[in-house]
PDB file of N, CA, C and O in Angstrom:
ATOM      1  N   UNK A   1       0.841  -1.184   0.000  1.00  0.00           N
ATOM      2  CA  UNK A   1       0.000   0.000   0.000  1.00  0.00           C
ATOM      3  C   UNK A   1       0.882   1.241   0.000  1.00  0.00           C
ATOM      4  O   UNK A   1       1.956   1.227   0.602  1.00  0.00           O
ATOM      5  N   UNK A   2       0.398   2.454  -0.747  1.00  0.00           N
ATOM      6  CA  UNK A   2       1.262   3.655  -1.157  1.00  0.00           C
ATOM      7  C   UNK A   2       0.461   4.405  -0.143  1.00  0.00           C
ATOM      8  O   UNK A   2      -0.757   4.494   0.010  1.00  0.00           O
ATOM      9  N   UNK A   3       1.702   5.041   0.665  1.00  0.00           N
ATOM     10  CA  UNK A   3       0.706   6.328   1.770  1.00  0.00           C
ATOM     11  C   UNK A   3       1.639   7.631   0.974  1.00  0.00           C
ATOM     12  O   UNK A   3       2.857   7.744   0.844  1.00  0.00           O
ATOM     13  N   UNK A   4       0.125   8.831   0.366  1.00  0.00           N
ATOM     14  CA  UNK A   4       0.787   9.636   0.500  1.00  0.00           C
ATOM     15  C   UNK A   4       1.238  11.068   1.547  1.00  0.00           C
ATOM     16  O   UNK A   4       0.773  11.380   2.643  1.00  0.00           O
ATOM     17  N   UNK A   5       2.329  11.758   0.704  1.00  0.00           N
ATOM     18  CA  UNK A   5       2.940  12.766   1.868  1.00  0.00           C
ATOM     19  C   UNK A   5       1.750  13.533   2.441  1.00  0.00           C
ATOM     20  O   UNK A   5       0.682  13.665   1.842  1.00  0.00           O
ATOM     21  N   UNK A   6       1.911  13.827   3.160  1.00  0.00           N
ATOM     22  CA  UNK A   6       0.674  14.967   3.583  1.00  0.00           C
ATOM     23  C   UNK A   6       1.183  16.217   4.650  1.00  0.00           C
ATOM     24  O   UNK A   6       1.277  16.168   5.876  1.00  0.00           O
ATOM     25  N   UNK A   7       1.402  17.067   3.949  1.00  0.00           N
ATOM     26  CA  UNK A   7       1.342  18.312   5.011  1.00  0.00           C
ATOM     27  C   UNK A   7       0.744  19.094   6.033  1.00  0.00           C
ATOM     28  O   UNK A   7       0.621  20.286   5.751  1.00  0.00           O
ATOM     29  N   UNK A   8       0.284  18.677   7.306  1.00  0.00           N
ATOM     30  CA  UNK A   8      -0.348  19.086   7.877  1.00  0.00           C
ATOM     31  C   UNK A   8      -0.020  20.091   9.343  1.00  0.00           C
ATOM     32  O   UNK A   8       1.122  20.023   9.799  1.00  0.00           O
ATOM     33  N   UNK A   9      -0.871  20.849   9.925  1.00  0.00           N
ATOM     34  CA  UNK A   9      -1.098  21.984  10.529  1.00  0.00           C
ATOM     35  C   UNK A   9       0.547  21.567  11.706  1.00  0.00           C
ATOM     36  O   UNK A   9       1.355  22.491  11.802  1.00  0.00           O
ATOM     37  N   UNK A  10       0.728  20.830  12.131  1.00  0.00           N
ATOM     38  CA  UNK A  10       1.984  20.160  12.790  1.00  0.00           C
ATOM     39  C   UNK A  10       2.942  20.438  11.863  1.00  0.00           C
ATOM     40  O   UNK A  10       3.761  21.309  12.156  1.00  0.00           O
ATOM     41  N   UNK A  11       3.027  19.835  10.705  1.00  0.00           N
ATOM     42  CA  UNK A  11       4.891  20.295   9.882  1.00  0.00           C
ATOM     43  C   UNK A  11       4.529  21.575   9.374  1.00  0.00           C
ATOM     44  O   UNK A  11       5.560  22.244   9.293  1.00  0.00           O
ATOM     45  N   UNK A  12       3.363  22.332   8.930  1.00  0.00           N
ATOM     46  CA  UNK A  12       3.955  23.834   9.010  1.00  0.00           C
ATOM     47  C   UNK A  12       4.213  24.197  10.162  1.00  0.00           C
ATOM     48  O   UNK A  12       5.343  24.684  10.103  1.00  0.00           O
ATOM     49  N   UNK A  13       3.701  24.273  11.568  1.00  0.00           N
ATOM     50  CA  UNK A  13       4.164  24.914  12.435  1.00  0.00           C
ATOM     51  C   UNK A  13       5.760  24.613  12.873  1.00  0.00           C
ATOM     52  O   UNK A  13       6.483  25.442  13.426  1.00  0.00           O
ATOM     53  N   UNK A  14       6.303  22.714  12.360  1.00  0.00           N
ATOM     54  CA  UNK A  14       7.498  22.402  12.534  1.00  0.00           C
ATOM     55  C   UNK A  14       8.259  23.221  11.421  1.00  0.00           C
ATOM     56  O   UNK A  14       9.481  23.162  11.553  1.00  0.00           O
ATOM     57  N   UNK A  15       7.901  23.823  10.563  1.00  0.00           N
ATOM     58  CA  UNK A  15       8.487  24.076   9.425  1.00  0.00           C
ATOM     59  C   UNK A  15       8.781  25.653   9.758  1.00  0.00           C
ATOM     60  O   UNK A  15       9.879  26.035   9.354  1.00  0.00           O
ATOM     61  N   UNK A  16       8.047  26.547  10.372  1.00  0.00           N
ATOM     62  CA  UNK A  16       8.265  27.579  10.738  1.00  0.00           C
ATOM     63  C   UNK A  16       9.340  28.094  11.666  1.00  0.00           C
ATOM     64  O   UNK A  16      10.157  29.012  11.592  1.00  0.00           O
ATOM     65  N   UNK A  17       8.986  26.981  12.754  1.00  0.00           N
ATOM     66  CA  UNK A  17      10.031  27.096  13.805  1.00  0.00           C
ATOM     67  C   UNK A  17      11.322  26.779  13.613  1.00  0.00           C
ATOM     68  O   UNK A  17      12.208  27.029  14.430  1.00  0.00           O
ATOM     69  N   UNK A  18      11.498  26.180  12.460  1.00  0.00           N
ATOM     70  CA  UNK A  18      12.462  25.049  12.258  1.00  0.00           C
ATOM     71  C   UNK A  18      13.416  26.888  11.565  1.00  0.00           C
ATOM     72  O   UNK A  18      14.570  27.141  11.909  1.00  0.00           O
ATOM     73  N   UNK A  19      12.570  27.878  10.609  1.00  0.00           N
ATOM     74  CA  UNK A  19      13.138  28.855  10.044  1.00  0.00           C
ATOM     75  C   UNK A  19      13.517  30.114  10.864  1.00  0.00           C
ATOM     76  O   UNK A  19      14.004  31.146  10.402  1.00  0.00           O
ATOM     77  N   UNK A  20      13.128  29.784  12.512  1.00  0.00           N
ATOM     78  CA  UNK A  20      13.145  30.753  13.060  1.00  0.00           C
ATOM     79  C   UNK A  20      11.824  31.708  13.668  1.00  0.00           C
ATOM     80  O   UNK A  20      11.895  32.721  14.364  1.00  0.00           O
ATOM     81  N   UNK A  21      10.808  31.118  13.231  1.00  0.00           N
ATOM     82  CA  UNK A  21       9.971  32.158  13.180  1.00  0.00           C
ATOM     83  C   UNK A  21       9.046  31.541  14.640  1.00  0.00           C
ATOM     84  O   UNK A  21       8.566  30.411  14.731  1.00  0.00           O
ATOM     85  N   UNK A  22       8.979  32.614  15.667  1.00  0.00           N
ATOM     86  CA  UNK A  22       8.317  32.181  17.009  1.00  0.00           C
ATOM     87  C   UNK A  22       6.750  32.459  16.811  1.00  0.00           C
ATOM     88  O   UNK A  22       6.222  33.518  16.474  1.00  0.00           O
ATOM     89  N   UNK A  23       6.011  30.958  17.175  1.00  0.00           N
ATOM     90  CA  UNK A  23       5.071  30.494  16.625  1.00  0.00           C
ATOM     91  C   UNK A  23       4.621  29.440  17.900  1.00  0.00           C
ATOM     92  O   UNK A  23       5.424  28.540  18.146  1.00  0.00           O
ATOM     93  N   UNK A  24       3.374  29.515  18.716  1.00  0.00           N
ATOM     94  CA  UNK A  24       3.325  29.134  19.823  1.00  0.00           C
ATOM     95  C   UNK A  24       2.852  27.886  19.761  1.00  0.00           C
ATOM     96  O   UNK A  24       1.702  27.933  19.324  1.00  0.00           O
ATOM     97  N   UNK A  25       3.226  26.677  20.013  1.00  0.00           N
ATOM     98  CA  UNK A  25       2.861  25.504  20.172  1.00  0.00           C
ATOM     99  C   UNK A  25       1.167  25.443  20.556  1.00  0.00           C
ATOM    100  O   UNK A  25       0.572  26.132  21.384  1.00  0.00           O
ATOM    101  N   UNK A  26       0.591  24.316  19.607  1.00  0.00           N
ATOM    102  CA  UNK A  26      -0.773  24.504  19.797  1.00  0.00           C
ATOM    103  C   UNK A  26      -1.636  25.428  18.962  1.00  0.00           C
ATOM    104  O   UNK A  26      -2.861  25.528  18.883  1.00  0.00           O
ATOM    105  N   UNK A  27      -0.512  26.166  18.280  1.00  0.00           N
ATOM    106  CA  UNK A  27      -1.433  27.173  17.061  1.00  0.00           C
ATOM    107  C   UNK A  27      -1.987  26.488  16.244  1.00  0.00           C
ATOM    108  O   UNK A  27      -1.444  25.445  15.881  1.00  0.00           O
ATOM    109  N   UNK A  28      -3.270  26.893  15.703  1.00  0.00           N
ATOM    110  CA  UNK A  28      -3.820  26.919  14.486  1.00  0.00           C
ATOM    111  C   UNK A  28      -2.974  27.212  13.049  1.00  0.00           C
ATOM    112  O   UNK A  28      -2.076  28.054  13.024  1.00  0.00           O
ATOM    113  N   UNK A  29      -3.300  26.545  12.035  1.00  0.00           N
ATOM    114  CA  UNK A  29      -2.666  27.232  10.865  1.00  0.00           C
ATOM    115  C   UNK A  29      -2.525  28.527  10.468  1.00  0.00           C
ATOM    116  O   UNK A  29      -1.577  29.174  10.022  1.00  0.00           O
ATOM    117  N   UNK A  30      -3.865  28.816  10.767  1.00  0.00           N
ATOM    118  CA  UNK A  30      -4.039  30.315  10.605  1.00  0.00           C
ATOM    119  C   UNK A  30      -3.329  31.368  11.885  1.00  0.00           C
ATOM    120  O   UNK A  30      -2.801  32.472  11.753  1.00  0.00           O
ATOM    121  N   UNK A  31      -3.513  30.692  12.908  1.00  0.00           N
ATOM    122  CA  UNK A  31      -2.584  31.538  13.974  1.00  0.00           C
ATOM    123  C   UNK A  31      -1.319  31.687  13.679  1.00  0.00           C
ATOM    124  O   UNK A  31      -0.807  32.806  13.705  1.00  0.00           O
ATOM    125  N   UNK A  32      -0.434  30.282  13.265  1.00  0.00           N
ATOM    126  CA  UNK A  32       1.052  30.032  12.932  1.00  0.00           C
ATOM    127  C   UNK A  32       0.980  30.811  12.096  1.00  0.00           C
ATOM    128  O   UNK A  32       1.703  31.775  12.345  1.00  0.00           O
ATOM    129  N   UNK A  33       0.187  30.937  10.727  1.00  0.00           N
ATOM    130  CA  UNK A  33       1.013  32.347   9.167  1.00  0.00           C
ATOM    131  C   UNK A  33       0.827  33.546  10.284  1.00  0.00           C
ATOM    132  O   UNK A  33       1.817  34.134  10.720  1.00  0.00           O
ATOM    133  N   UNK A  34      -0.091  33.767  10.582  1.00  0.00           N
ATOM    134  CA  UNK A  34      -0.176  35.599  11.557  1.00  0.00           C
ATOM    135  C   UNK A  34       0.721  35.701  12.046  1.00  0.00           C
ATOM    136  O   UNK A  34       1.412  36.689  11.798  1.00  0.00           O
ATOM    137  N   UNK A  35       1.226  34.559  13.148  1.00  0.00           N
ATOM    138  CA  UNK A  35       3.073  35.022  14.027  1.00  0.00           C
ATOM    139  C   UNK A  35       3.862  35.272  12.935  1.00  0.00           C
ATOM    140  O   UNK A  35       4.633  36.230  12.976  1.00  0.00           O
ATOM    141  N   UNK A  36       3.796  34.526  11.903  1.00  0.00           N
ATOM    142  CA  UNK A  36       4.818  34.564  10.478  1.00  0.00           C
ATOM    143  C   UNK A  36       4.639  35.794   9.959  1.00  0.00           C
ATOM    144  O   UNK A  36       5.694  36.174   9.452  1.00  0.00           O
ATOM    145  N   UNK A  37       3.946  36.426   9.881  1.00  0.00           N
ATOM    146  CA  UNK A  37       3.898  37.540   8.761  1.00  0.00           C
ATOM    147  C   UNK A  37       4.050  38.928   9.415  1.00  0.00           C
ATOM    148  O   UNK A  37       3.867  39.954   8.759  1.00  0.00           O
ATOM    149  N   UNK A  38       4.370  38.941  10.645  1.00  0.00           N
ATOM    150  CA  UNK A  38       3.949  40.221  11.901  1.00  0.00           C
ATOM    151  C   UNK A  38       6.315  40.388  11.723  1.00  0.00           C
ATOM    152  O   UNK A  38       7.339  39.705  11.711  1.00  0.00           O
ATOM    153  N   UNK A  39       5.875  41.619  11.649  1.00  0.00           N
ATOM    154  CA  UNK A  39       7.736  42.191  11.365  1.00  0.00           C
ATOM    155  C   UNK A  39       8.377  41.738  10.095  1.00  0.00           C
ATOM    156  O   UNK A  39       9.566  41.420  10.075  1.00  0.00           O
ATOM    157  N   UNK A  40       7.667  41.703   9.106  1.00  0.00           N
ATOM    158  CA  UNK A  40       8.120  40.793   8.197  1.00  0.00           C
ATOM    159  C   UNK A  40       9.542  41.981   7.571  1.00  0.00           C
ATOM    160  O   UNK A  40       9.529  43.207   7.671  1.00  0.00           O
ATOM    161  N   UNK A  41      10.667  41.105   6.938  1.00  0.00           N
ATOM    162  CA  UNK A  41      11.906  41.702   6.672  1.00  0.00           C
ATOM    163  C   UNK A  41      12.395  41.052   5.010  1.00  0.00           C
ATOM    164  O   UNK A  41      11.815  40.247   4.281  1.00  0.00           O
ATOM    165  N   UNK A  42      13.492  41.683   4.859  1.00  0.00           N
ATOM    166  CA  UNK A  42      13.671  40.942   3.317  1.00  0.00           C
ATOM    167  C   UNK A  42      14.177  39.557   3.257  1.00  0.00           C
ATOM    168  O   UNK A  42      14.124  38.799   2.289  1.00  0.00           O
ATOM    169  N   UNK A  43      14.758  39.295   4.620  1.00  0.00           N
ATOM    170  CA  UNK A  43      14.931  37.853   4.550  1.00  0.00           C
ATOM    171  C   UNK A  43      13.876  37.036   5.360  1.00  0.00           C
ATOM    172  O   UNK A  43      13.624  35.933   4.875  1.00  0.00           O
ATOM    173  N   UNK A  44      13.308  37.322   6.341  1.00  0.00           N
ATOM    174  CA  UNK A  44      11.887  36.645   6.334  1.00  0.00           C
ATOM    175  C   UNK A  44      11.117  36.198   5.344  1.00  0.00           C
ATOM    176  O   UNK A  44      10.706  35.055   5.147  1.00  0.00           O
ATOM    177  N   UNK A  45      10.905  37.431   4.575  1.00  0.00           N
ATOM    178  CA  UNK A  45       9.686  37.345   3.330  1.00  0.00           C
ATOM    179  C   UNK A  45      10.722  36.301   2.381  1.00  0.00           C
ATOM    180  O   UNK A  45      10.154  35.218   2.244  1.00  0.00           O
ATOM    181  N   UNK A  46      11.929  36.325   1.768  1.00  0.00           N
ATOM    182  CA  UNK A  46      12.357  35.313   1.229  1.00  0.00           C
ATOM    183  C   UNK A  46      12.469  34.093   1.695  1.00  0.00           C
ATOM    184  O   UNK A  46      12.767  33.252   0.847  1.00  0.00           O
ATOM    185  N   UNK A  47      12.292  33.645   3.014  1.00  0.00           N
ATOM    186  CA  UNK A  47      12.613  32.176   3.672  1.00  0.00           C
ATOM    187  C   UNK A  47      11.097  31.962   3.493  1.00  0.00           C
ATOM    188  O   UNK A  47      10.892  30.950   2.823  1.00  0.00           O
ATOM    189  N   UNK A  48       9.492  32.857   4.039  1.00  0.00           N
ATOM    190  CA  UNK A  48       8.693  32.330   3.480  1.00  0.00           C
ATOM    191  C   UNK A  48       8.290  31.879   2.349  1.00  0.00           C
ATOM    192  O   UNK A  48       7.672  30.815   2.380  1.00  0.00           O
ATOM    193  N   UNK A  49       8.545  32.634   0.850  1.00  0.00           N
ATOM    194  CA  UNK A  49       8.620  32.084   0.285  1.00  0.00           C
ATOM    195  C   UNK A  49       8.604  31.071  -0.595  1.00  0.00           C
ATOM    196  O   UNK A  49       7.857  30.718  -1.508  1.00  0.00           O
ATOM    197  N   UNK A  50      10.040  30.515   0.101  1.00  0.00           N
ATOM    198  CA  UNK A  50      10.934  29.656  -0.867  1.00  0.00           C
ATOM    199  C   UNK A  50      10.215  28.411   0.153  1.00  0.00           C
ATOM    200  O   UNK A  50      10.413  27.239  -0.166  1.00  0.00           O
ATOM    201  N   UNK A  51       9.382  28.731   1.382  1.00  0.00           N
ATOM    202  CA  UNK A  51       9.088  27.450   2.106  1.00  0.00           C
ATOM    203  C   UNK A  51       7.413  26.653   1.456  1.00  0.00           C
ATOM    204  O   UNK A  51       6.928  25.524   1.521  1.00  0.00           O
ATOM    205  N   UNK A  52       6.947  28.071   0.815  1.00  0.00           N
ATOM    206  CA  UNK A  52       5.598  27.792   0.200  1.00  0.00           C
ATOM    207  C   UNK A  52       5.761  27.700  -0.959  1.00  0.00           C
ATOM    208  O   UNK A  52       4.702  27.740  -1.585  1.00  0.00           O
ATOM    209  N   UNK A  53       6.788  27.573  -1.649  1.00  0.00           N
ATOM    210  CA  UNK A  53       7.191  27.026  -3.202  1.00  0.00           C
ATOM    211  C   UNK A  53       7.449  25.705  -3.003  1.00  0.00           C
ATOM    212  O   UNK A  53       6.827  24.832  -3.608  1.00  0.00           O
ATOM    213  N   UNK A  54       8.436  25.441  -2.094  1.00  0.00           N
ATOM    214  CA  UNK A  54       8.627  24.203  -1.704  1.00  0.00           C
ATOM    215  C   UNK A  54       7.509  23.241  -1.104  1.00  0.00           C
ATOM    216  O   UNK A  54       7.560  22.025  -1.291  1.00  0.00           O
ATOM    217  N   UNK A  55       6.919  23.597  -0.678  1.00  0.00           N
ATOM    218  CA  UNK A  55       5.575  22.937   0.205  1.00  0.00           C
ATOM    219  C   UNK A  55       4.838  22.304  -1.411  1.00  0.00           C
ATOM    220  O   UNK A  55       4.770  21.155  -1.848  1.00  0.00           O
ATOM    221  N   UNK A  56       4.392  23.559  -1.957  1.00  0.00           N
ATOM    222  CA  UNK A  56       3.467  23.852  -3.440  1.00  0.00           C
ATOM    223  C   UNK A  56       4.068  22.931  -4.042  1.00  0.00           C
ATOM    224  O   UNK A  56       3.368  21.987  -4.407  1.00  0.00           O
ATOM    225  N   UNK A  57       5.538  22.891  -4.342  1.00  0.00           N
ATOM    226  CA  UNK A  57       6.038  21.951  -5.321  1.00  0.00           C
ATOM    227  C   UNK A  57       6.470  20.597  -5.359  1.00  0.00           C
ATOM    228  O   UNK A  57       6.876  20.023  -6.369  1.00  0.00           O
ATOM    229  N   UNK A  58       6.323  19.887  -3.710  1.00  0.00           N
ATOM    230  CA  UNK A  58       6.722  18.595  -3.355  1.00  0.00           C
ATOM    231  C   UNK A  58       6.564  18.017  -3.916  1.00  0.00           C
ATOM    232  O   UNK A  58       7.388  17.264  -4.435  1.00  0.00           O
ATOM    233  N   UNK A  59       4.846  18.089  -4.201  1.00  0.00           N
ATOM    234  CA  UNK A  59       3.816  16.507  -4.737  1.00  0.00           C
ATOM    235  C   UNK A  59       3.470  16.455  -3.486  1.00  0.00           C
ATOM    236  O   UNK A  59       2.490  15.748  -3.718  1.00  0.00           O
ATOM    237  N   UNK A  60       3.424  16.610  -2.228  1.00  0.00           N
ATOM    238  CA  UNK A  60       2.724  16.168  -1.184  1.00  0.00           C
ATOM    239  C   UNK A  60       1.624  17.084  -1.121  1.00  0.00           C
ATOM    240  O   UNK A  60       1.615  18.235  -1.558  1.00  0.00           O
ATOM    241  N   UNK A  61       0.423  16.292  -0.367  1.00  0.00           N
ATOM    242  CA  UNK A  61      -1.188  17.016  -0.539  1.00  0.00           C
ATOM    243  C   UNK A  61      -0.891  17.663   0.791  1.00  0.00           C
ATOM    244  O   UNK A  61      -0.271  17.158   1.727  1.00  0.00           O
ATOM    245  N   UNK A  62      -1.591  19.213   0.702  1.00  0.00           N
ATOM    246  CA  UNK A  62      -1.577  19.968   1.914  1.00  0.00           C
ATOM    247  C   UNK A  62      -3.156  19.643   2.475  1.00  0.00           C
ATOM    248  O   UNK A  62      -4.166  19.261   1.885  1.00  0.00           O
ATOM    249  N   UNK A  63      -2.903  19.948   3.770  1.00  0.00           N
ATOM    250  CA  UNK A  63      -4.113  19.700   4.566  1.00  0.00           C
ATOM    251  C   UNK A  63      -5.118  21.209   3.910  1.00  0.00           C
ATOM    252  O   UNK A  63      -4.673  22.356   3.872  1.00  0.00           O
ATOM    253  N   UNK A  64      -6.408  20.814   3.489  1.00  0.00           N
ATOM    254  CA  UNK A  64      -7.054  21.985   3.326  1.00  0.00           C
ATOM    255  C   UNK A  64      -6.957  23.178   3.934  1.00  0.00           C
ATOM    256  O   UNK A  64      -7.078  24.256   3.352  1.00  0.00           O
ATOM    257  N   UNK A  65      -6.678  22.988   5.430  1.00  0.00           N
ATOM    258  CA  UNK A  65      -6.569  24.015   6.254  1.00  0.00           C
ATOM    259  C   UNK A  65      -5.215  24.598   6.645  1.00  0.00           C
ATOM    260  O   UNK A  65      -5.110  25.087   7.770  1.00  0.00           O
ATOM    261  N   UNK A  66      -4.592  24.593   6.151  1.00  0.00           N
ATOM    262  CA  UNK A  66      -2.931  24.436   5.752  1.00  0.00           C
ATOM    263  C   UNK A  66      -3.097  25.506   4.554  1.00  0.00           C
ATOM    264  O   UNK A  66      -2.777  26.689   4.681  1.00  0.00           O
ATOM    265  N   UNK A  67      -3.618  24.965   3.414  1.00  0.00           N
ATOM    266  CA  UNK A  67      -3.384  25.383   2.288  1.00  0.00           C
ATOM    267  C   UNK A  67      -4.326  27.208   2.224  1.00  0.00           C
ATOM    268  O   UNK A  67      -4.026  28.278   1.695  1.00  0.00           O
ATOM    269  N   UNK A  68      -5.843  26.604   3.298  1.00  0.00           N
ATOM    270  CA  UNK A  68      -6.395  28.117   3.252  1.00  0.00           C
ATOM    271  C   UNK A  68      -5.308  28.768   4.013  1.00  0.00           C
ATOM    272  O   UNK A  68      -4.718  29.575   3.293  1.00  0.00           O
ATOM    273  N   UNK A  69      -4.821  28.703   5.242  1.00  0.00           N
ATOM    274  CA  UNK A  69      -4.513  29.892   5.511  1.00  0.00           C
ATOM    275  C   UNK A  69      -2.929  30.159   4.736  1.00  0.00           C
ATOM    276  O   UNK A  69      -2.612  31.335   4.563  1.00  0.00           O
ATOM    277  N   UNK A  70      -2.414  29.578   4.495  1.00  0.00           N
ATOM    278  CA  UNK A  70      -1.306  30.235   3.558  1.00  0.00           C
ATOM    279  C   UNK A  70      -1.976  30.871   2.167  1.00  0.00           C
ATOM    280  O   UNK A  70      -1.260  31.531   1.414  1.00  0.00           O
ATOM    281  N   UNK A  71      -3.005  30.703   1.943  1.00  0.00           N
ATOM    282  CA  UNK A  71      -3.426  31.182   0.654  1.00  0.00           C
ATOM    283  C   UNK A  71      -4.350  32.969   1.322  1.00  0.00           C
ATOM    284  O   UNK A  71      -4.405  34.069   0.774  1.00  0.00           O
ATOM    285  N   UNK A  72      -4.766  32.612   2.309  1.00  0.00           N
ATOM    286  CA  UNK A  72      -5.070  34.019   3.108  1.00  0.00           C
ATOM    287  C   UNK A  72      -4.633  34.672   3.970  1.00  0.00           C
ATOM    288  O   UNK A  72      -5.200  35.647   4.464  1.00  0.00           O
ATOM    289  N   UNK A  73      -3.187  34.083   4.388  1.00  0.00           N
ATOM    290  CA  UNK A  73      -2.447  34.870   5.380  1.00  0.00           C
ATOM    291  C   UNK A  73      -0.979  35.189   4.974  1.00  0.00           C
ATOM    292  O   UNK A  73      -0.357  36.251   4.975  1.00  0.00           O
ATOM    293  N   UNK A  74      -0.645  33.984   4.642  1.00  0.00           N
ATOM    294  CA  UNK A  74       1.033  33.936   3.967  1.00  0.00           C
ATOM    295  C   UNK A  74       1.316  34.825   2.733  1.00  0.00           C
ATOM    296  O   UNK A  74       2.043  35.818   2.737  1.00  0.00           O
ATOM    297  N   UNK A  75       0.518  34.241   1.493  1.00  0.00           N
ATOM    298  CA  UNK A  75       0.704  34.736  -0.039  1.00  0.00           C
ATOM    299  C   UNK A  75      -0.095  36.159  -0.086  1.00  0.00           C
ATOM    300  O   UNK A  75       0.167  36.637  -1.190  1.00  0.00           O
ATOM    301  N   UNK A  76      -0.802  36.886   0.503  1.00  0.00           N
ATOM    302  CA  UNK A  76      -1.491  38.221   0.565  1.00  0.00           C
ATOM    303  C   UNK A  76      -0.840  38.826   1.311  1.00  0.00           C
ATOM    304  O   UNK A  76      -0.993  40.015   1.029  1.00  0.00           O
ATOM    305  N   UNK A  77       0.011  38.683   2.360  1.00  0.00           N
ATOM    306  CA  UNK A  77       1.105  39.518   3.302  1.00  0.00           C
ATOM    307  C   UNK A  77       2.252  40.008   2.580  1.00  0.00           C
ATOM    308  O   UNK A  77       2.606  41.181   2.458  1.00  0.00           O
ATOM    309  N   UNK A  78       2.993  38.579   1.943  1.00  0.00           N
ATOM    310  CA  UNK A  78       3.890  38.686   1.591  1.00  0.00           C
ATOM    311  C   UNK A  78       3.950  39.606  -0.232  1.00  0.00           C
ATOM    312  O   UNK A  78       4.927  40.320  -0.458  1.00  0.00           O
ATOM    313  N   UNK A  79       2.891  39.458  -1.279  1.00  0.00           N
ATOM    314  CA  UNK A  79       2.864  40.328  -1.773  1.00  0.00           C
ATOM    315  C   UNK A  79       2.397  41.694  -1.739  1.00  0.00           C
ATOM    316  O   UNK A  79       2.617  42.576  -2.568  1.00  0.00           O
ATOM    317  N   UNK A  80       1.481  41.776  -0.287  1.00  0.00           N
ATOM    318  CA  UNK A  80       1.776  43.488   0.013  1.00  0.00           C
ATOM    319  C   UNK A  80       3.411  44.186   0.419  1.00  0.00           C
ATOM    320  O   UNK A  80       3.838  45.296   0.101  1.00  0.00           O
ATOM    321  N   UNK A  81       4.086  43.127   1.203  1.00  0.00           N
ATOM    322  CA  UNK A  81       5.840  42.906   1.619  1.00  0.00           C
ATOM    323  C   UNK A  81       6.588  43.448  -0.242  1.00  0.00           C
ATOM    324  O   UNK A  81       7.149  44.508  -0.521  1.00  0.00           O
ATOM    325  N   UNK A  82       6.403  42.707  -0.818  1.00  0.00           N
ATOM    326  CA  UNK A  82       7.120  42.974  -2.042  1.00  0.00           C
ATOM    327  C   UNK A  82       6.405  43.859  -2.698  1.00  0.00           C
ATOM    328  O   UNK A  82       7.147  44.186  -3.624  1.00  0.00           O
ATOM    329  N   UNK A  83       5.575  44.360  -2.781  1.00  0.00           N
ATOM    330  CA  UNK A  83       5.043  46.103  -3.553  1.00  0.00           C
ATOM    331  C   UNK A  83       5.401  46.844  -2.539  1.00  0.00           C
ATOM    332  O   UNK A  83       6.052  47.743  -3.072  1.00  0.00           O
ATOM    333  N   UNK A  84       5.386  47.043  -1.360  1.00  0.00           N
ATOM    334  CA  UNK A  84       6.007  48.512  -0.315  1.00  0.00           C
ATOM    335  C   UNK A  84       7.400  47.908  -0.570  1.00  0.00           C
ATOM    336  O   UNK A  84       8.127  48.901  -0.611  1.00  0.00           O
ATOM    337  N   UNK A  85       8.024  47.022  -0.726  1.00  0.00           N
ATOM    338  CA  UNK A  85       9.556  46.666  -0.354  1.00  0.00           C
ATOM    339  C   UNK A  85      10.490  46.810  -2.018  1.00  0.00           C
ATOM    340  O   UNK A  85      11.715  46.929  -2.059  1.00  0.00           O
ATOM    341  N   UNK A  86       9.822  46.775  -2.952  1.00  0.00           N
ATOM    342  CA  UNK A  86      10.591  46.809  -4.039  1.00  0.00           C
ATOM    343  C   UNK A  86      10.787  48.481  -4.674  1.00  0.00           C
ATOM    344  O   UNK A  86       9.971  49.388  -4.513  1.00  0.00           O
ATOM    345  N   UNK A  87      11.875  48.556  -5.295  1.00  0.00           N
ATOM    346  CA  UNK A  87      12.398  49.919  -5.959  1.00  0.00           C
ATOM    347  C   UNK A  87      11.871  50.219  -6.731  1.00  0.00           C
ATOM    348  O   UNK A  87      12.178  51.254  -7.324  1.00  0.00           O
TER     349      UNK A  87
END
C-alpha cells in the first residue's frame, strides 16, 4: 500500500520554527502564518517564500486548512511585503 505525503497543521508549524519564526505551540494554521507575517523583513519574506514554493512543489497534498490559511495569510502579506519593499 502507497501512503501519500501529507502536510499538515503540525509540519507547518514544525516548518516555521524550524526557520526561526516564534510560533506558539498549539497554534492553528491560521494563527502560525499571523506570528509569520507580523515584522516581516527581506529575509523573512524570502525564507517564506521559498518554504511555500517548496511545500506547493513537493507533490505532497496539503491539509485543506494548511493550504487556506497560507493562501489568506502567507501569499497576501507577503505580496503586500514585495510592492512597499521593491524599488
Amino acid at each position: 500500500m502507497m501512503y501519500a505525503d501529507l502536510i499538515d497543521q503540525e509540519d507547518l508549524l514544525g516548518q516555521l520554527k524550524a526557520l526561526g519564526f516564534q510560533v506558539p505551540s498549539g497554534s492553528t494554521a491560521e494563527q502560525a502564518c499571523e506570528c509569520a507575517v507580523r515584522g516581516l523583513d527581506n529575509v523573512r519574506a524570502f525564507e517564506l517564500r521559498k518554504m511555500v514554493k517548496d511545500m506547493y512543489t513537493s507533490g505532497a497534498s496539503i491539509q485543506p486548512a494548511v493550504r487556506q490559511a497560507i493562501d489568506k495569510q502567507l501569499l497576501p502579506a507577503l505580496a503586500q511585503f514585495q510592492q512597499t519593499h521593491s524599488a
